[in-house]
N, C-alpha and C positions, 0 to 999 in steps of 0.2 A: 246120862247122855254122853256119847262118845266125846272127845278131847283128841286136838290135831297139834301134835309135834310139826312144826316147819324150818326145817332147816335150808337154809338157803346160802348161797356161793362157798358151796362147800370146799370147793378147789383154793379158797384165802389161804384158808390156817395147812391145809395139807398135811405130809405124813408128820407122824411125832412119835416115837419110841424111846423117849428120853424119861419123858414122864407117866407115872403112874396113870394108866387109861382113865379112871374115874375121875382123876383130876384135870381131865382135858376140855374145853368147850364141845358143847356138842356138834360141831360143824367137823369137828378134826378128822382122822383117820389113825388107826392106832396099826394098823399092817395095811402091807399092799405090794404089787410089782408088777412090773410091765403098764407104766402108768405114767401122764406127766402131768402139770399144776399149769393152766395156760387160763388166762383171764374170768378166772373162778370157777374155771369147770376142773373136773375130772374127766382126760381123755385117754384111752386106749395109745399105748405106743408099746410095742412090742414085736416080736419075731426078725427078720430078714431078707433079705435077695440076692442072689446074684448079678454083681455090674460085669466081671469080666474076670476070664480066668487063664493064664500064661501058663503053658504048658512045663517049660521049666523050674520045674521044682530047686530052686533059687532061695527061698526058705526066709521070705520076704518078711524082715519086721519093724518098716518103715513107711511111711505113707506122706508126703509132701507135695501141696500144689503148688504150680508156677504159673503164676498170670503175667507175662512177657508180650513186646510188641511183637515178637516172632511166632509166637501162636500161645495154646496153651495145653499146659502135659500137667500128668500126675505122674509124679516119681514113686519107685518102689526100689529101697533100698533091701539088698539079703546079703546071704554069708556069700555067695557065689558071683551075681552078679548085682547092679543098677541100670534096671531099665527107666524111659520113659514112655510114658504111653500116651500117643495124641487123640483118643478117643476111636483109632478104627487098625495104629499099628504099634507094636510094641516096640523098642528102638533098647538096641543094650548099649550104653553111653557112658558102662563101666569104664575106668582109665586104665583100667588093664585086661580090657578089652578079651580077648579069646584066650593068655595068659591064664597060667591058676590065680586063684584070689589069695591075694595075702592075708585074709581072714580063713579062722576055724570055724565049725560050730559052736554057736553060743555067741561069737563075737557081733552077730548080727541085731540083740538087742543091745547092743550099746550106740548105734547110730544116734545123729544128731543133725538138727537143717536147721537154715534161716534163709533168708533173702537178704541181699546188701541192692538196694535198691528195688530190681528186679531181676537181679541176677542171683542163680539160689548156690546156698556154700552147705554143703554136706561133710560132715566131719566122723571120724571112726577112732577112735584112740590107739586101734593095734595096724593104722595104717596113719595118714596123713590130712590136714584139711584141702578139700577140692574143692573147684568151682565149675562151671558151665557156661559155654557162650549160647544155649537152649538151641542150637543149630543141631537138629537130629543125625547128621552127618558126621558130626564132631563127640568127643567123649570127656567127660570130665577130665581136669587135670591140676596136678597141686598149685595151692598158693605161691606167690615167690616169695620170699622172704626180704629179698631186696634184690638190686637190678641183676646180680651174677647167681642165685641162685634161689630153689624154692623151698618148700617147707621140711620136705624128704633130702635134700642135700645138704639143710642145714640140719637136719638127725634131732629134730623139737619135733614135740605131737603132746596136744590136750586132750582134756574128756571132754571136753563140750565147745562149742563156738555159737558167738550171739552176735547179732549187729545191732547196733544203735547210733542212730542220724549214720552217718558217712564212715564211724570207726566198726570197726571188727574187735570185738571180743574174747579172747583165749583162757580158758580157765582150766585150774587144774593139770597141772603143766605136769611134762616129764622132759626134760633137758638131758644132755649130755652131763653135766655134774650130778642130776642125779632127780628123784621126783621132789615135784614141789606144788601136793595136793590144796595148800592154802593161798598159791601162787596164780596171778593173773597177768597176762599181757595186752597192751591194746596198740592195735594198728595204728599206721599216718592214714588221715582221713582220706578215702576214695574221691576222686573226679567223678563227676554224674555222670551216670552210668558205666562206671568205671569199678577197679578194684583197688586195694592201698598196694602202693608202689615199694612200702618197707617198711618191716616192722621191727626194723635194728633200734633201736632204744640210745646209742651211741652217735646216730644219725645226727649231727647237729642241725640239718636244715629240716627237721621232722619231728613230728608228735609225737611217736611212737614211744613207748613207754612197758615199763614192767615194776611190777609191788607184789606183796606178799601181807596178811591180813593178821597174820602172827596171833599171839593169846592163842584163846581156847574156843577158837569159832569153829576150828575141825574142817574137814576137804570142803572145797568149795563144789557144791552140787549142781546148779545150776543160775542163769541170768536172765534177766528181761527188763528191755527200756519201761519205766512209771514216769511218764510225761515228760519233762525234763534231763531225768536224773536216768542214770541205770543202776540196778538193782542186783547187787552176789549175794545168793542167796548158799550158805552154808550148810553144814550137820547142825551146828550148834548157834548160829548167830544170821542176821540178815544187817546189811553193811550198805549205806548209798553212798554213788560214786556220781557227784556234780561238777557239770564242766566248767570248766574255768580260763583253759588257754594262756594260762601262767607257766611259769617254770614247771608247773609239776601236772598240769593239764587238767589232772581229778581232783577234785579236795576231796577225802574218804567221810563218813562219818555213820560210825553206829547205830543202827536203829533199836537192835536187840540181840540179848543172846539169851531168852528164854525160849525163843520159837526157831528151829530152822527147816529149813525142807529136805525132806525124806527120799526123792529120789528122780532125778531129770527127767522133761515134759512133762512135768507135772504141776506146772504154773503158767496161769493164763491172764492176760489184761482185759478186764471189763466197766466203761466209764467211767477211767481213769483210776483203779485199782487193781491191786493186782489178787487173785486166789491162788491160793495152793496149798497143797497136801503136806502136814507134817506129819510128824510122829501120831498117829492116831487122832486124828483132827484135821477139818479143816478149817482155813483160817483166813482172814482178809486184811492184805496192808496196802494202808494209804497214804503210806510214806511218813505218817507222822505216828501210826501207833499202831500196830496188828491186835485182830482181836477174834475167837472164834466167831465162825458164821454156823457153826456145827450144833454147839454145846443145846444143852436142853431141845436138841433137836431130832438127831439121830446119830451121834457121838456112840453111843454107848454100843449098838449097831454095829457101827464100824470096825471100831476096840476089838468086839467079841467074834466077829466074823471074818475079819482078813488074816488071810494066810500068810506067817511074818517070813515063810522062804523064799516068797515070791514076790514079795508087796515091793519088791522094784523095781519090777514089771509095770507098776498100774502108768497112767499117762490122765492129763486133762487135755479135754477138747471143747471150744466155743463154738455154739450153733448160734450164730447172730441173728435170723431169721424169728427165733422164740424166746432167743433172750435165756439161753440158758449156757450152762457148765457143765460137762459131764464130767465126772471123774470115776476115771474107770478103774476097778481095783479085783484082783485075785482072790477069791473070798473060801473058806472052807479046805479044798482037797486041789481046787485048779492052779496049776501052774500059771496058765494068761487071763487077764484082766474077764472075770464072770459076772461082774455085778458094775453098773453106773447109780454112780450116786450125783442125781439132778436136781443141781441146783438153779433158780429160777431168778436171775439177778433183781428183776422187774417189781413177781409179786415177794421178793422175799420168801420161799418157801421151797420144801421138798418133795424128791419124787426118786423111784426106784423103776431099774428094768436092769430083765435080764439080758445077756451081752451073749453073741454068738461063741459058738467052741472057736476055739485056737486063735483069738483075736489078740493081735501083738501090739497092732496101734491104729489109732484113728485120726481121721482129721475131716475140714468141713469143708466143699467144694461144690460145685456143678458136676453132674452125670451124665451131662452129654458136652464133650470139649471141642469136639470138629469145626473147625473155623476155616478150612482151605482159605488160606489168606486173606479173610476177610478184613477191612476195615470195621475196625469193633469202635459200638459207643455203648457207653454204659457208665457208670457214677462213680467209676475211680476215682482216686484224688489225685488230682494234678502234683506233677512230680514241679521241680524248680525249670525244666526247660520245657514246661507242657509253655503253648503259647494262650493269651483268651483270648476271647474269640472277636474280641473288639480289633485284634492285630491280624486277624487272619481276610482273607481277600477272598472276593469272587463268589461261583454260584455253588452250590451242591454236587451238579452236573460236571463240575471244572477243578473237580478236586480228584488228586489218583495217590496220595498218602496217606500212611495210617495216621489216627488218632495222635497217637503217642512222638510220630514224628515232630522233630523242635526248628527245623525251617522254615522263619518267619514267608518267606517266597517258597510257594508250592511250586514246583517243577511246570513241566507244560503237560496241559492236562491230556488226556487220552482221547483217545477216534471215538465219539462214542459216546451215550448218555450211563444214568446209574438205575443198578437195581437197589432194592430195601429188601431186607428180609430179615425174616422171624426167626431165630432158627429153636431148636428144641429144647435149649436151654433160657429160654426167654429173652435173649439179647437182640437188641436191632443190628442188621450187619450191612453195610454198602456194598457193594460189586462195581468197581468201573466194569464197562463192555463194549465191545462192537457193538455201532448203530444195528439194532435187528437182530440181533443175534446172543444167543446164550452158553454158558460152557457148561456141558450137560456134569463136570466133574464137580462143579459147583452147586448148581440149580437142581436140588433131586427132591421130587413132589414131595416123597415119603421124609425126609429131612427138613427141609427149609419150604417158607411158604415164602413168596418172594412179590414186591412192587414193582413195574417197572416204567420211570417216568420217560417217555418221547419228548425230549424238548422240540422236537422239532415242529410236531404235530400238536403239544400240548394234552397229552393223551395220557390217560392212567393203564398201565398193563395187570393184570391180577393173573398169576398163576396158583392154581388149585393144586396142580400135580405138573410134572415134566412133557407135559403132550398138550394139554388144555389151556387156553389162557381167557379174560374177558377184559373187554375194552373199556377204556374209563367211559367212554362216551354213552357207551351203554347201561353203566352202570346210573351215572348222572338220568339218564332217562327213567333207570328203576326208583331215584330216590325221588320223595316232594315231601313237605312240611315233616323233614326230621325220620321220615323212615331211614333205615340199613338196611345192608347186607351186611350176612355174617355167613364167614365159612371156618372152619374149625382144621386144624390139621394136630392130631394127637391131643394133649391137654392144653393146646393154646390157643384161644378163640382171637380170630381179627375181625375187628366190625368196622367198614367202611360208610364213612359221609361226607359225602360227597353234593358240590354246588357246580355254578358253572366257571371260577376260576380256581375253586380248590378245593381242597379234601381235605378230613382228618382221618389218620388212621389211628384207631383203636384198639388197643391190649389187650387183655384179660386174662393175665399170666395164670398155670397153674395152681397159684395159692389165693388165685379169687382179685387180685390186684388191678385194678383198671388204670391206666397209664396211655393217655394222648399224646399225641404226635403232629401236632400243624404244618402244612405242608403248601405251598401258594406256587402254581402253576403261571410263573408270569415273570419278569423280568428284574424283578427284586431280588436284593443280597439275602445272604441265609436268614433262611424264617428261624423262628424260634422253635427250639424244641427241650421239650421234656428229656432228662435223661431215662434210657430204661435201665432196670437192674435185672440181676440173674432170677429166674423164676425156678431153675433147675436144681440150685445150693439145697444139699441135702450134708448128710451126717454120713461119712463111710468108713469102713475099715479095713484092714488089712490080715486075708485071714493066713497066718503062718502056715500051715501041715497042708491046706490045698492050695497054696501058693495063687490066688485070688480077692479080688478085689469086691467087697461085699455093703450094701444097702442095708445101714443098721435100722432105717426109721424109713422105709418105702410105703408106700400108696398100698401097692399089693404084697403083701405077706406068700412067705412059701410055707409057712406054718401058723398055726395057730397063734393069735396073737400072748396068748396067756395072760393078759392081765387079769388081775382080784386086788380088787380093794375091800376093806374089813374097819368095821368099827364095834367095838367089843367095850361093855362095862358100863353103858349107857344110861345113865343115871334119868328117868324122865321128870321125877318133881322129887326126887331126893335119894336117898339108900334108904328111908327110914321106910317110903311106901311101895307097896307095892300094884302094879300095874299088867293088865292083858292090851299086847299090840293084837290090832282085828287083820289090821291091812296097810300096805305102804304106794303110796302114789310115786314111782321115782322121775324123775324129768332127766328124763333119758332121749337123746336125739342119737339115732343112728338106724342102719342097717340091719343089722345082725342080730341073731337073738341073745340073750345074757340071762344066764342064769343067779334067781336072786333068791337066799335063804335068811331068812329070821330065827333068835331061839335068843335065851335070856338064862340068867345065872341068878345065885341065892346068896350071893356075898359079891364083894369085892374081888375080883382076882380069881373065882372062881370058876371051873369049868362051862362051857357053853351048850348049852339042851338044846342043839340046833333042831330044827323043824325041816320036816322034806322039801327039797330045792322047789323054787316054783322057776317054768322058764316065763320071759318076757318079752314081747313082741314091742318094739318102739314105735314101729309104723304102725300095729292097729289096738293095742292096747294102750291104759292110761294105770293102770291099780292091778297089785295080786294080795290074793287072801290068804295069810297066814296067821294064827291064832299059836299066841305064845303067852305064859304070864310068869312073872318075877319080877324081883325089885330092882336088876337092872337088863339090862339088854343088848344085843348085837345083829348086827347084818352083817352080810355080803353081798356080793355083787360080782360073778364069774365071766368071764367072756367065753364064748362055745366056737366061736369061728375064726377066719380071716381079717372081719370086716372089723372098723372104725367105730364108736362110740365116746361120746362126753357125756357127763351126769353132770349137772349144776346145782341141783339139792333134791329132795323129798319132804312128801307131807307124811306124817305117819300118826293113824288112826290107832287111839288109844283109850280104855277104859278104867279110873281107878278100880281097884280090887281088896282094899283095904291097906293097915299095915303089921309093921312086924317090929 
């Protein structure tokens, strides 16, 4: 009588190439790519898109978002120029502007960014560190050093620059005495919203400071704030630096000189830890001890695969949205980052895909940034002069500042009620306006889905599109005992309900997220409201040789997605017996069809007697027949198309067959 192998949340344990396959649980996967590990499943993630492409071959190998109260851009740093791009114009905001660039080729992956606040400092070592006032109008321009002059007149320049709380970080110094690779400086701390006023060290009335980390820690590679503390992270050693505000501001103290990292952006903070890439490994410190997150996992992978002329190139990127790490790295024959190695903070586990040609750097952001001035709300974290909301006055209707603005007294409000709207990145966004009237540069059906309250009349306005509108009052008459409307604009559903003093408007962000809105049409102070978050945050990169901006994890693929995952060596009731697979039931939920092979091997380690692919239909099949027999065993599971797929396990239908 046949016997059912069930394996189930096979996405736990994930991939593992560390250990010998037969020694692995049977849920594991011993190869796979274009694949990721999300709440026990196995899902397809693979291929790319196009978001936007700059005609100027600029040779861009930078990618930095800016979330600012003056809008918000994605920077693109190259050897040529820095642009910024607000999601509809691209702005060159280089600081030497139509000038030639003081960079060569090649010098453009040495780039480096942070935010000091929200103002972003971009650093190049074969030029100067700059900053931005994010006015598209205006163009970066150097630090100043102190009140008489800036970073470029004082003739100092690093390899890299970090902030943490209000200081500026400088590491990896070159000075006019001469370089000083183990050498770090750190700023007088910034005014809110501000920049430090002097990083003269001799300043008596200032913080400002400079050390050298001496011994055998080797260039100082990169930094990142770990909770309190800031963190130099060296060749050969990792060093914390806790504030103190005494005579010497830092106290320093060693954490190690076994582990150091390998080579800038290529360390990221996840729930109060930090990851990053050493020397063949990766590895995790949480300030009291690093220790690999790799080893017996896919170390050995990594080792044998990455390309050591280029593994300077690689970078990590956080996708908060899945709770993962990408580390992206050069593997084989490619010069830019071909392989992410995903890591999964949450389940603990790993995953592989392959990475676009000519990708120089990644970061994680929204895909659609156009905010024509909107006032934005969304689940920032209040800065020290955000105000709450127990300090702020008045109605909804009587407000014409942004979020972000710190004056406890709102100015005098505008002629005119507010709109609400959606816009395609999932955020809610306010419009003051003229009573009755709309700014069609604003209000565009195809972009924004927009609310509009009449206080005068107490009336809800719903615009579908730019020409078409519906009255709340009508609407109120379509709803009774909890029916909606719902209307949809691109992937972001609004479902309104509606009574006879108020409404809620309802969310439905593209990742399935439902998020209310209470809204009280009457003469009360601000109703409460839910914050919304970006719906739109995706995973992008920067692809260098097309000088464009690219959708490494999109909805729609422009190619096949390629994922295979494989589990080979498959021991079903021991190596001693052997067995015939009849058929495998896979719980597969998707679209597309996927091609699934069985075949089975006569040892350990030995070759795989695969069997003719079968294809599999998710929507109308549940089982495929394939007749295989040996003492251990393997599948696959290929993707044939664009579309999306998860596996969460299989049953597999088996008969002993004696042993051996």
């Amino acid at each position: 009588m046949p016997k059912i192998l069930r394996l189930r949340n096979i996405g736990d344990t994930g991939l593992n190439s560390d250990f010998a396959p037969w020694e692995l649980p049977p849920e594991a996967i011993t190869s796979g790519v274009n694949f990721r590990v999300f709440a026990g499943q196995i899902r397809t993630s693979g291929g790319f898109a196009n978001l936007v492409t700059q005609e100027d071959d600029f040779k861009p190998a930078y990618l930095q978002f800016v979330n600012s109260p003056v809008g918000l851009y994605w920077l693109l740093l190259g050897v040529s120029s820095v642009y910024a791009y607000d999601g509809v114009t691209w702005h060159n905001v280089s600081s030497w502007g139509t000038d030639p660039s003081p960079l060569i080729d090649g010098d453009e992956f040495f780039w480096t960014g942070c935010t000091l606040g929200r103002i972003p400092i971009i650093n190049n070592p074969q030029n100067v560190p700059e900053w931005w006032d994010q006015n598209t109008g205006n163009q970066f321009i150097p630090l100043p050093w102190d009140a008489t002059q800036d970073w470029g007149q004082k003739g100092v320049r690093c390899r890299v620059m970090r902030s943490y709380k209000n200081f500026l970080f400088a590491l990896n110094l070159h000075e006019s005495e001469g370089e000083y690779p183990d050498g770090y400086r750190w700023s007088h701390p910034a005014d809110i919203n501000g920049i430090p006023y002097t990083w003269d060290k001799n300043d008596p009335s200032a913080l400002a400071g400079r050390a050298q980390l001496g011994g055998a820690s080797g260039a100082i590679i990169d930094g990142l704030t770990l909770r309190d503390s800031f963190v130099l992270y060296s060749q050969n050693a990792v060093n914390i630096l806790d504030f103190t505000g005494g005579d010497f501001v830092f106290r320093r103290r060693k954490l190690t000189t076994t582990f150091g990292l390998f080579c800038k952006n290529a360390l990221v903070e996840v729930a109060g830890v930090h990851l990053f890439l050493s020397d063949g490994d990766i590895v995790q410190n949480d300030g009291t001890q690093i220790q690999s997150i790799m080893h017996n996992q896919l170390r050995k992978r990594l080792t044998a695969n990455a390309n050591s002329a280029f593994y300077s190139r690689s970078f990590a990127v956080r996708n908060d949205t899945l709770k993962e790490v990408w580390f992206c790295v050069p593997e084989d024959n490619n010069q830019y980052p071909s392989t992410a190695y995903i890591y999964n903070w949450r389940d603990k586990s790993w995953a592989i895909r392959e990475l676009p040609p000519y990708l120089a750097h990644g970061a994680f952001g929204p895909t659609v940034i156009s905010t024509a001035g909107a006032y934005r709300y969304d689940a920032q974290v209040q800065s020290e002069d955000t105000l709450n909301w127990d300090l702020w006055t008045g109605r909804w209707s009587e407000q014409s500042r942004r979020w972000n603005d710190s004056d406890p007294i709102p100015p005098e409000p505008p002629d005119g009620d507010f709109i609400w709207g959606i816009g395609q990145d999932g955020l809610l966004y306010g419009y003051g306006v003229t009573h009755g009237s709309l700014d069609p540069n604003i209000i565009q059906g195809s972009t924004i889905s927009a609310v509009y309250v009449d206080s005068s009349s107490d009336e809800v306005f719903l615009y579908p599109d730019s020409t078409e509108m519906i009255k709340g009052s009508d609407i109120i008459t379509l709803l009774s005992g909890g029916e909606s409307v719902v209307l949809t604009w691109n992937d972001t559903e609004i479902r309104y309900e509606a009574s006879d003093v108020a409404f809620t408007l309802y969310v439905v962000t593209a990742v399935g997220t439902e998020i209310g809105l209470n809204i009280t049409i009457d003469n009360a102070e601000v109703p409460p409201i839910t914050p919304l978050t970006a719906s739109g945050d995706i995973l992008l990169g920067v692809d260098h040789d097309n000088h464009r901006v690219l959708m490494i994890d999109p909805d729609t693929n422009e190619d096949d997605t390629g994922t295979r995952i494989e589990r080979t060596d498959l021991a079903i009731e021991g190596q001693d017996k052997v067995n015939t697979l009849t058929r495998m039931y896979p719980h597969i939920i998707g679209t597309e069809l996927v091609r699934i092979s069985m075949g089975s091997q006569d040892f350990a380690g030995g070759p795989v007697r695969w069997k003719a692919p079968v294809l599999f239909d998710p929507d109308t099949q549940r089982k495929v027949d394939i007749r295989t027999t040996g003492e251990l065993h393997a599948w696959r599971i290929d993707s044939i198309g664009t579309g999306h797929w998860s596996l969460s396990g299989m049953d597999i239908e088996y008969s002993p067959a004696g042993k051996r």
